[in-house]
N, C-alpha and C positions, 0 to 999 in steps of 0.2 A: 504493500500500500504506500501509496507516496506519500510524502515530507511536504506537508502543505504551510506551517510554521515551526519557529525554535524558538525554546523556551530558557532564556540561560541565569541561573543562577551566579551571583556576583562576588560576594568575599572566596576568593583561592581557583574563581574560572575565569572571571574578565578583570579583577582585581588582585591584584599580589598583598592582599591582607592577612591573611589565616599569622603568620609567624610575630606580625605586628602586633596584632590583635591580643593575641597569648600573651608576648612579651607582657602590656600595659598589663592583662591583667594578675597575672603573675609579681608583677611591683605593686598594684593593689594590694592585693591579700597579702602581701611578707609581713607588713606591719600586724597584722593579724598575729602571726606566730607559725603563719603555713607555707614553708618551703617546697617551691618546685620549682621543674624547668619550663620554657615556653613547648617543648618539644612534650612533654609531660601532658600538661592542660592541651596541646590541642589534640594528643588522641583521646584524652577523654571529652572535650565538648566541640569540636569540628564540625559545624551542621546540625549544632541543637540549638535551643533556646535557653534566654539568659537565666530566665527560672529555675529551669533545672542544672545550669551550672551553680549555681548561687545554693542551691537545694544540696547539690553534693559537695561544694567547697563547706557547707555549714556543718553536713555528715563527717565530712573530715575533722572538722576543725572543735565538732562536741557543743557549738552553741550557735547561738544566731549573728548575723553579722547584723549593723547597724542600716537603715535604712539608707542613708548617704553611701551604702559602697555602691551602690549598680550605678547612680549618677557619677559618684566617681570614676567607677570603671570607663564610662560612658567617656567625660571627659579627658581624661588622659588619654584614651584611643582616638579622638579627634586630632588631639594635639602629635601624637606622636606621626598619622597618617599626615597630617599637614607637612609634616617636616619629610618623611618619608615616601610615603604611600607612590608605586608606580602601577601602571598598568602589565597586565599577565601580557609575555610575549605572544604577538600574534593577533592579542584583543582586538587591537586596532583596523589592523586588514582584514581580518573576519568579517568583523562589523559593516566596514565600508564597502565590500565587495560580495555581500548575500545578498540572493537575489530571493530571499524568500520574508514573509514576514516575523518580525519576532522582538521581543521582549525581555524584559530581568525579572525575577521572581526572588527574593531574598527573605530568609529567616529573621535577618535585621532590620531594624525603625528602619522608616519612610526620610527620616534624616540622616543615617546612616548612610543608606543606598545612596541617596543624592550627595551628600560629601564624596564618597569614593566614585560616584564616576565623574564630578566634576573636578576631582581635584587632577584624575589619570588621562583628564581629555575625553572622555567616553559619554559625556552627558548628551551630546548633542547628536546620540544616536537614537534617544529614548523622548520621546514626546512624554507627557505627565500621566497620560492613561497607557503610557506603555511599562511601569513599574510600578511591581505590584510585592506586599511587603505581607510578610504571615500577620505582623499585629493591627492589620488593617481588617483581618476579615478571623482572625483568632483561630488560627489553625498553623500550624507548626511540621514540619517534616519529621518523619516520614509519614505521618498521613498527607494524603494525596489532595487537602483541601485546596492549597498555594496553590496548586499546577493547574487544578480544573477549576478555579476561578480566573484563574490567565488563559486559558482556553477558551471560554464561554465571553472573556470581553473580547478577544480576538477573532471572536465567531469560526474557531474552528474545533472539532471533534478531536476529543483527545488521541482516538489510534491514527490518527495523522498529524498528530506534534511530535516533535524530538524535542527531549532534556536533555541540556547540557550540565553537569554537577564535578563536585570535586571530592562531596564526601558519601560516606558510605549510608549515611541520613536520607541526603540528598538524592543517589539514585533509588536505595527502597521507597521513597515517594514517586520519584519518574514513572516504576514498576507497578505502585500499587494504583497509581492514574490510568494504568494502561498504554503508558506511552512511548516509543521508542529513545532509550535511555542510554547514554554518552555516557560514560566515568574516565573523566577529564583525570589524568596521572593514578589510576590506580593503585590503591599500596594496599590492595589483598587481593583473595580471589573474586575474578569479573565473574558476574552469575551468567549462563548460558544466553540470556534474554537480555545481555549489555553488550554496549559494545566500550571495547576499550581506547580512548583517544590519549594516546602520546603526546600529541602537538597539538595546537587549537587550530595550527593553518591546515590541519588536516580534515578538519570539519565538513568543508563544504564540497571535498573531494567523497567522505563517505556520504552525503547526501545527493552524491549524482550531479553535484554540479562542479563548476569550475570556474574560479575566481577568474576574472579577465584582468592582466596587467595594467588595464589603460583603468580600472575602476580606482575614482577620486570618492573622500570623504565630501560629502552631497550629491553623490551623483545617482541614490537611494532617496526618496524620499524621505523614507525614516531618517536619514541621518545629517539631513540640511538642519545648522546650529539653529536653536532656539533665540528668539529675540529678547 
């Protein structure tokens, strides 16, 4: 069945945040008394919700944390992204040379999303009704709610979407939508119903098409900057 849109989730597929992300909150919680590494926290929360990190950082840690950590969390991964944050190799070209329709789907705030593609240059691929954020409609990966409410404002049927994802959350929601499901750098086993993407410029090769050298950023509708 063909690939009539993509659906790509942002922190660690079109954004090089996952390692930043950890970092900040990894210096949050020290003062806590809870040592770890960033490499630590992101295989435990990579594709989940802040809840439930906060939920098992408190598990760890024997008590509750004060209501000011998550805004601080919050905080310090702005600041740090500001100073850092690039785009995933490839985002760029992808974005500018598909010829098909498509969107961001992200676990994280609706201010979140929009810092990181603005700050990696990638905003001006995304009109406002093309990002769409789990605490906007209070569903969370791996349930499949994100994907098939970005499906239904895209007016297409989910077994004709592809996810693009980077975590293991992230494609068991692709899967559990019904949709054909990317697992952008895999670091376990690809389940038989995935496919495994290496490189992001490889994307538009497994979807049957073929980026054209002469494709310029605008030369998509989707992706002429916003005013």
């Amino acid at each position: 069945m063909p690939i009539e849109a993509v659906i790509f989730d942002c922190d660690g597929t079109l954004v090089d945040s996952e390692p930043l992300a950890n970092a900040a909150l990894v210096e949050c919680i020290a003062p806590f008394g809870l040592r770890m590494t960033a490499q630590e926290a992101m295989q435990a929360y990579v594709g989940g919700k802040m809840a439930d990190c906060v939920a098992d950082l408190e598990r760890r840690l024997g008590r509750k944390l004060p209501d000011s950590f998550v805004p601080q969390v919050r905080k310090r991964t702005a600041e740090v992204f500001r100073a850092r944050l690039e785009a995933v190799d490839g985002a760029l070209e992808v974005l500018a040379g598909l010829r098909l329709p498509f969107c961001v789907a992200s676990s994280g705030p609706m201010e979140k999303i929009e810092l990181s593609l603005g700050l990696t240059g990638l905003a001006g691929f995304f009109s406002r009704d093309r990002i769409f954020s789990a605490y906007d409609i209070g569903s969370w990966k791996p349930e499949p709610g994100l994907f098939l409410h970005a499906a239904r404002a895209m007016g297409v049927s989910p077994e004709r979407c592809a996810v693009v994802e980077d975590s293991l959350r992230g494609v068991e929601a692709g899967m559990n939508a019904g949709m054909q499901t990317f697992w952008f750098r895999p670091n376990g086993p690809v389940p038989p119903s995935v496919v495994a993407l290496h490189r992001l410029e490889d994307l538009p090769g497994l979807l049957g098409q073929t980026t054209s050298a002469e494709a310029q950023v605008g030369s998509n509708p989707q992706t002429r900057r916003l005013g």
